[in-house]
N, C-alpha and C positions, 0 to 999 in steps of 0.2 A: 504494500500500500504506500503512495506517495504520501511525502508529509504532507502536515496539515500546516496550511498558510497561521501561521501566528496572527496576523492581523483578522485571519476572522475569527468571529465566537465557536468556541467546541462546537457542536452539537453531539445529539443525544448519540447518532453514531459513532463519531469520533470517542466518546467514552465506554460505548456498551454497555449493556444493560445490567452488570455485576460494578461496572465503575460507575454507573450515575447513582445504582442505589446506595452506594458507600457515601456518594459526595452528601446528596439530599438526608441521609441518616448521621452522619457523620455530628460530633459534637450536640446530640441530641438530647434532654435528660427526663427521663420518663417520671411518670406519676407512681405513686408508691404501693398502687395496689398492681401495677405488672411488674413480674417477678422475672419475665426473659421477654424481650424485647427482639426489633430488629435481627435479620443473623442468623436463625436457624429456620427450621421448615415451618414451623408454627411459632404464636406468641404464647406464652404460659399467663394466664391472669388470676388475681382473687378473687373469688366471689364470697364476700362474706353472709350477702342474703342465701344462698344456695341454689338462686334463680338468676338468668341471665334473662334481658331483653334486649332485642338485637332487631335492625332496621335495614334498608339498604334504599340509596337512590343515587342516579346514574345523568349526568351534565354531558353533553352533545355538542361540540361546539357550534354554533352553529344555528341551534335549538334550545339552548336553555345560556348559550351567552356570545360574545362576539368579540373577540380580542383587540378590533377597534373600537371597542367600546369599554372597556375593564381590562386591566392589569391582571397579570397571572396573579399575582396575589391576593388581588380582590374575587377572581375564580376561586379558588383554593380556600378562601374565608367562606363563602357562597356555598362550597359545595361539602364541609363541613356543618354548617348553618342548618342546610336544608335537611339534614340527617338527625343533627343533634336535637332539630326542635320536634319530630316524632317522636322520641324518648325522651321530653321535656311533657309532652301532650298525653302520655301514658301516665305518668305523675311520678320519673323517672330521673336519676340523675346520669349525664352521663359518663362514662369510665375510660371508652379505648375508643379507638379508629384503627380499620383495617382500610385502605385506598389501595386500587388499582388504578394506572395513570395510561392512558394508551393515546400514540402521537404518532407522527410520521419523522421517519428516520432522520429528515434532515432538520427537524425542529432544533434549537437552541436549546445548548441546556442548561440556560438560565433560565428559559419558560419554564421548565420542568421544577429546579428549585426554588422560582416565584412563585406555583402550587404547593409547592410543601410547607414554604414560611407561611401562606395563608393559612394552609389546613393546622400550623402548629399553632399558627397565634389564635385561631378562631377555636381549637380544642384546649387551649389554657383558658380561655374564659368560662369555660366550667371544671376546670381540675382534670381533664382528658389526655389523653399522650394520645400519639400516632404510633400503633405499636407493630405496624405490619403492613404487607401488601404486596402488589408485581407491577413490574412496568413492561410493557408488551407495542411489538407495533402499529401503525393503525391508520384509516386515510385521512383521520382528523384526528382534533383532541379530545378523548373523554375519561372522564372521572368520575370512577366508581369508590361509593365510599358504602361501607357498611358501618354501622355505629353500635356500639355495646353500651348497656345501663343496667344500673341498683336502683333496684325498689325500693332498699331500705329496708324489709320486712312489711310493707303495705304491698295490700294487692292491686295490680294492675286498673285505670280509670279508660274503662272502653269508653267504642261509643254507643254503646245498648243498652245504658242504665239510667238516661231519661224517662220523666215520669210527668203526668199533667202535673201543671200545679208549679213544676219547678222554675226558676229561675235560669235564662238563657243572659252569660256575661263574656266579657271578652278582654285578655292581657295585650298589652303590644298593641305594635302602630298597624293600620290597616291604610290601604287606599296608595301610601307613597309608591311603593314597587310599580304598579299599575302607570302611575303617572309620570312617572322616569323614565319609564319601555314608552309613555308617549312620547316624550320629549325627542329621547334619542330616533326614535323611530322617525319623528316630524324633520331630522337633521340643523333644528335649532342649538343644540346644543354645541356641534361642532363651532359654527361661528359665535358663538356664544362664549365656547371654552377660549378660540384663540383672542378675541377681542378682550380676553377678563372679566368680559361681565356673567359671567354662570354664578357667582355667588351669590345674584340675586334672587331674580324668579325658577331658577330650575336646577340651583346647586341640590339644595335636599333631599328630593325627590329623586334627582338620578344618582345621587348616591346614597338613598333608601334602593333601589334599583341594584346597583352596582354589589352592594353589601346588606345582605339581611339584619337587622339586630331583632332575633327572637326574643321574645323574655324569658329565659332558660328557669328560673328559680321562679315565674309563674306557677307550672304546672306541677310540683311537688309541693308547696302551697297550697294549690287547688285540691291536689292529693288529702292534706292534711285537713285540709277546713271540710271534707266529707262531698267534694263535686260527685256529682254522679254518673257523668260523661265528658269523655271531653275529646278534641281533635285539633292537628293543627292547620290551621289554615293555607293552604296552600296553593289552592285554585281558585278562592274566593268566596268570602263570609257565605254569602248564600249556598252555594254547589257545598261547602263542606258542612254547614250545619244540616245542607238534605242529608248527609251521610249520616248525621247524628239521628239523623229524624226517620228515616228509612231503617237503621239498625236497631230504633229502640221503639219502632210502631208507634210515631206520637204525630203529633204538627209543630210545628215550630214560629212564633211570629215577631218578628223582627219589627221592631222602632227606629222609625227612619230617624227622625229628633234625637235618640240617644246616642246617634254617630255626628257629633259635632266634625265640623270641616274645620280643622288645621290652618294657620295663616299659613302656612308653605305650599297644600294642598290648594286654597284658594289664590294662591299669586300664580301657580301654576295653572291650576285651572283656567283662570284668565287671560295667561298669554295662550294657552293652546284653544281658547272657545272651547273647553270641553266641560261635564258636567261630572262634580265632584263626588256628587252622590251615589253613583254609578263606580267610580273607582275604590269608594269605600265599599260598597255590598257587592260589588264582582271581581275585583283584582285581587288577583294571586301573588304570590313570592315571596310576601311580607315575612310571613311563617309565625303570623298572631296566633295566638290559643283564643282558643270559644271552647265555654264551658255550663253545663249544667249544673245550678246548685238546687239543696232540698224545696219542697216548697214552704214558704213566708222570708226565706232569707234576704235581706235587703242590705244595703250599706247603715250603717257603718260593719256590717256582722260579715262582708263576703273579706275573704283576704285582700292584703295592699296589693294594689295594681290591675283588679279585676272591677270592670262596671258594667253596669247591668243593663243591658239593648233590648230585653224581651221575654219573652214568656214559652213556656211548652204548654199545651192542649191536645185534648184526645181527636185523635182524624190522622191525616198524615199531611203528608207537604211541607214547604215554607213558602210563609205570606210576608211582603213587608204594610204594616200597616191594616193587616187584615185583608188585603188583596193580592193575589199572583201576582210575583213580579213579571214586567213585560220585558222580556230581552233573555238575553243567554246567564246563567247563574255562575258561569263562571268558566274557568278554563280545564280543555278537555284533550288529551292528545290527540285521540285519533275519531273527533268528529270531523263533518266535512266544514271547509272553510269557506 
């Protein structure tokens, strides 16, 4: 093999796939409940509940992110995010990450370690390690993350244990993710970024986009104050409280009023003429928790950070306002577009 031009960046070939995962592992230092890490055929971990809860979701480049539009590290924060707030939505903390990273041979392989710093920084903010995984080749980039969690010794918070009567509330931001994939989509943002002014009307928004911030310590809260369902929001308040409502045989009625618009939400909204309310009850990616609590519970009695949008009823569906919503509930991979 002819050398390689020093003046250009490795890439992933130039290292191989036993030397990138050294670099990306290398000076790494794990969380204290894994006992073998990185380096041999499997990771070894604690379980000190005796139950393990385990997730998987999978980033497409392409289809769930765009490289002119986000940093490999804001990938790698994202696609950690999107994992660890299932096991936040169970009423879960989470423990490990296992990633599989697949790219094409001539990628960079600082792309490569730009997802890993994401996925490490975005699994310290719940006490997580990255404790494993393959890197394999591929005609794009995708990111397979599988996520591990402690119950704690509580049992798991589906979403089938809605009951009339109960309480329908929700942690975390909802609506920004929806309104950044506008932005970026509309190509405002680019002249926007080079001119400096993004900090205005459409910096938040697309960096709610860009990087999820789940509420992780939401949903084992939720766990504790006795919710009786719960899911995380992924595809959008409506589409994922049907799932709540579908698996626990109830209705569900959503209060349009108790989703206040955000002044970041509405500056955005504004520059793109679009309609806020619509991004808060259908926008996906945010990765908010929606939860059911018993029936009478009201503020101040639900945990911090959780408020209260509505109600469950006997029948099935979800209504906002006591009427079908009109438009699509949310997002779906493989309807037709």
């Amino acid at each position: 093999m002819a050398d390689r031009d020093p003046a250009r960046p490795a890439t992933v070939a130039d290292l191989g796939e036993f030397g990138l995962i050294a670099r990306v592992t290398a000076g790494r230092v794990q969380p204290p409940g894994t006992l073998l890490g990185p380096g041999d055929d499997a990771a070894v971990l604690a379980t000190p509940d005796g139950r393990v809860l385990a997730s998987t979701d999978m980033l497409v480049e392409g289809v769930h992110f765009r490289l002119d539009w986000s940093t490999p590290v804001q990938v790698g924060r994202k696609a950690a995010a999107v994992n660890m707030a299932d096991v936040s939505a169970m009423g879960a903390v989470p423990t490990a990450l296992l990633v599989a990273i697949g790219c094409p041979p001539e990628t960079p392989a600082s792309l490569v370690e730009g997802l890993t710093e994401g996925l490490w920084a975005e699994a310290a903010a719940t006490g997580a390690g990255v404790v494993g995984g393959d890197v394999v080749s591929a005609p794009e980039v995708v990111v397979s993350v599988t996520v591990l969690g402690d119950l704690a010794g509580r049992s798991p918070v589906t979403r089938s244990g809605a009951r009339p009567g109960d309480v329908l509330a929700v942690a975390g931001r909802l609506g920004r993710s929806a309104a950044g994939l506008a932005a970026l989509s509309s190509g405002r943002h680019a002249a926007d970024e080079l001119a400096g002014e993004l900090a205005g009307e459409l910096a938040d928004v697309v960096a709610a986009h860009r990087v999820p911030a789940p509420p992780y310590s939401a949903g084992p809260a939720a766990a504790r104050a006795g919710a009786t369902a719960m899911i995380d929001v992924s595809d959008g308040l409506l589409a994922d409280v049907g799932h709540v409502a579908l698996a626990s045989s109830v209705a569900v009625d959503v209060r349009a009023a108790a989703l206040p618009v955000a002044p970041e939400l509405a500056r955005a909204a504004a520059a793109l003429g679009a309609d806020p309310l619509r991004w808060l009850l259908t926008g996906g990616e945010d990765h908010a928790l929606a939860a059911t609590f018993p029936a009478g519970i009201a503020l101040p009695a639900l945990p911090e950070g959780w408020t209260p949008v509505g109600t469950v009823r006997a029948g099935a569906g979800v209504t906002v306002d006591g009427e079908p919503y009109d438009g699509a509930a949310g997002w779906d991979h493989f309807s037709a577009r």
